[in-house]
C-alpha positions in Angstrom: 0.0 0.0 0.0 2.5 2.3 0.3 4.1 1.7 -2.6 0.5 3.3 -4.0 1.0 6.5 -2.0 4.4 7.3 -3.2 3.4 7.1 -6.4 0.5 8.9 -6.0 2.1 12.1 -4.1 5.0 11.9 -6.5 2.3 12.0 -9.5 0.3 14.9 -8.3 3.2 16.8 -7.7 4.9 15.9 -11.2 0.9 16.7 -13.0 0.8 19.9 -11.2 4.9 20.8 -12.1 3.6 20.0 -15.3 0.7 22.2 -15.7 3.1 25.2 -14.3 5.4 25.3 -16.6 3.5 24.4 -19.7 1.4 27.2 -18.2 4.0 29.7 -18.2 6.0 28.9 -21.4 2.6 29.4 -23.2 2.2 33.0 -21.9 5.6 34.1 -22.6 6.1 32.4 -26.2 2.5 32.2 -27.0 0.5 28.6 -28.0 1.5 28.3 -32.0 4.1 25.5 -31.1 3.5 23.5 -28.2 7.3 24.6 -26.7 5.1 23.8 -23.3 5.2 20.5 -23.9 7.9 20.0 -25.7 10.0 21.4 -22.9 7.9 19.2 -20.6 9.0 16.1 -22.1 12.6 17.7 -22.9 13.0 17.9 -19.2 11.1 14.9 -18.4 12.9 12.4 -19.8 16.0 14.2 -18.7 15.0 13.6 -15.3 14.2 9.9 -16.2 17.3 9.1 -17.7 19.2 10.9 -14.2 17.1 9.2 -11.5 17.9 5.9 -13.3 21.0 6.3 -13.5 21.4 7.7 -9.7 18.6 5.2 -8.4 20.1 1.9 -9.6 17.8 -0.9 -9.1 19.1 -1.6 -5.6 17.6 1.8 -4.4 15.1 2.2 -1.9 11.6 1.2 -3.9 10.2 4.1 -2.0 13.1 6.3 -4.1 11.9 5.1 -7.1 8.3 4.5 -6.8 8.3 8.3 -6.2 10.8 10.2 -8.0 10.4 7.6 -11.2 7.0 6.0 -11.8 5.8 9.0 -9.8 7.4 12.6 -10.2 8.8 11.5 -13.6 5.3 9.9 -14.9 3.1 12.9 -13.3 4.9 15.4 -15.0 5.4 13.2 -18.6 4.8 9.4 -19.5 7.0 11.0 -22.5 10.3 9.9 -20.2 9.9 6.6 -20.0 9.1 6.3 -23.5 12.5 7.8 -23.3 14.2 5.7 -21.5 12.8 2.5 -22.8 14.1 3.2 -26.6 17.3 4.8 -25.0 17.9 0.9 -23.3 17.4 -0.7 -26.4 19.7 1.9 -28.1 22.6 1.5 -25.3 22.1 -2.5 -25.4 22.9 -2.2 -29.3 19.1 -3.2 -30.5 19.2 -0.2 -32.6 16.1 -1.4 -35.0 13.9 -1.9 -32.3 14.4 1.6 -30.6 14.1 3.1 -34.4 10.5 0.7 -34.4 9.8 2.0 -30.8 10.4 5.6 -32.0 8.1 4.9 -35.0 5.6 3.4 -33.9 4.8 5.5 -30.9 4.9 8.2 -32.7 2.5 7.1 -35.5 0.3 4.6 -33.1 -0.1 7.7 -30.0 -0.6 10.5 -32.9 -3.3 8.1 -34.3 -4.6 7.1 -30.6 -5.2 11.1 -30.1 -7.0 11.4 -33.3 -9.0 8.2 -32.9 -10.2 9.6 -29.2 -11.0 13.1 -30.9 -13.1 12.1 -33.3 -15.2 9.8 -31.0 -15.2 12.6 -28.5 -16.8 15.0 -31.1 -19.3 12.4 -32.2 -20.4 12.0 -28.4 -20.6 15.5 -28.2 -22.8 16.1 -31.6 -25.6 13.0 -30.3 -25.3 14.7 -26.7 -26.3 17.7 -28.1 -29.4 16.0 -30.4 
């Protein structure tokens, strides 16, 4: 059970880090390009990459449960995407990280416009 609440104080304090500075990057460059998120993920997986690296396996599970399912997936599941085709990458599986890269690119881009177009056909029989 405890493993729960790490993750879930590490995750509302990643999703609201998150909000903040998407927040304020869109005020001061403006909302044509996404540089909120963008950054977001920049940093992100940044982070990702570090706490693995500093939180080996043998770490505290409370140290990772927090800082990197938590923190790290709160503030963007873009880092472990990260990390995950980085491994493959570093372990010399070079066409499966390009596939990873690919197809979760392709496959989430689709996902979003999949869920946006049912979303606006529950909204037009909603409003019927």
């Amino acid at each position: 059970m405890t493993a729960y609440f790490w993750v879930g104080l590490g995750g509302a304090l990643g999703s609201v880090g998150r909000h903040w500075i998407s927040s304020a990057l869109a005020r001061h460059w403006g909302e044509s390009f996404p540089w909120g998120t963008l950054t977001v993920n920049v940093t992100g997986s940044f982070a990702l990459g570090l706490l693995a690296a500093l939180l080996q396996p043998d770490a505290r599970h409370t140290s990772r449960h927090f800082f990197m399912v938590g923190l790290c997936g709160g503030y963007t599941t873009f880092s472990a995407f990260s990390l995950q085709t980085f491994d493959l990458m570093r372990t010399g599986e070079w066409w499966r990280a390009g596939s990873n890269a690919m197809l979760s690119v392709i496959l989430c881009v689709l996902a979003v416009w999949a869920g946006y177009s049912l979303g606006t056909v529950l909204n037009s029989t909603r409003g019927s």
